[in-house]
N, C-alpha and C positions, 0 to 999 in steps of 0.2 A: 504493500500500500504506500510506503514512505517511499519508495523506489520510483514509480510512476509518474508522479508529478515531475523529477528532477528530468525522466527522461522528456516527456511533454514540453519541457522546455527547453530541453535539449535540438529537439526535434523543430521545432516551430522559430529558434534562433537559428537553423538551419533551414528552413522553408525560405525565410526572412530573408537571409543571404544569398541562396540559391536566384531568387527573386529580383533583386536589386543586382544582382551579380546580371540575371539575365534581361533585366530593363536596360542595366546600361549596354550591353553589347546592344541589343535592338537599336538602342536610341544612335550607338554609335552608327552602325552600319545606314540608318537613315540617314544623321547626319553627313556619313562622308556619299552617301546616296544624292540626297539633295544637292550637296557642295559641288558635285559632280555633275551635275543637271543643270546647274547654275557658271560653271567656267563656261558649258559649251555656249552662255547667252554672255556672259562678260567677260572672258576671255582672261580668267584667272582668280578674278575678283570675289567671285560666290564664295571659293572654297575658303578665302582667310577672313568671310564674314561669319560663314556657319560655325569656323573652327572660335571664333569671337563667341558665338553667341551662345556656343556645349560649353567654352571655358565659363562664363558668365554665370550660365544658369547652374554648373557644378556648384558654384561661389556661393548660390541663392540657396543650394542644397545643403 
């Protein structure tokens, strides 16, 4: 009984991580997604405003 709860939260700090681990890859891969979508219209420019605006919102996080 006393064992359970330690692993539940064992487990669910692990979900948690898991989670955040896999938002940020998502988020990256859209980011240099878009960044990529955005040189072929500015011709360099999109990709060091997207890489501005992941470093930004890390900062918010």
């Amino acid at each position: 009984m006393g064992i359970k709860p330690i692993l539940d939260m064992g487990q669910q700090s692990a979900i948690a991580t898991l989670l955040l681990f896999g938002f940020g890859v998502v988020f990256l891969l859209i980011g240099g997604f878009v960044g990529f979508q955005l040189d072929t219209v500015t011709a360099g420019y999109g990709r060091q405003r997207v890489a501005f605006m992941c470093i930004f919102l890390w900062h918010l996080v």
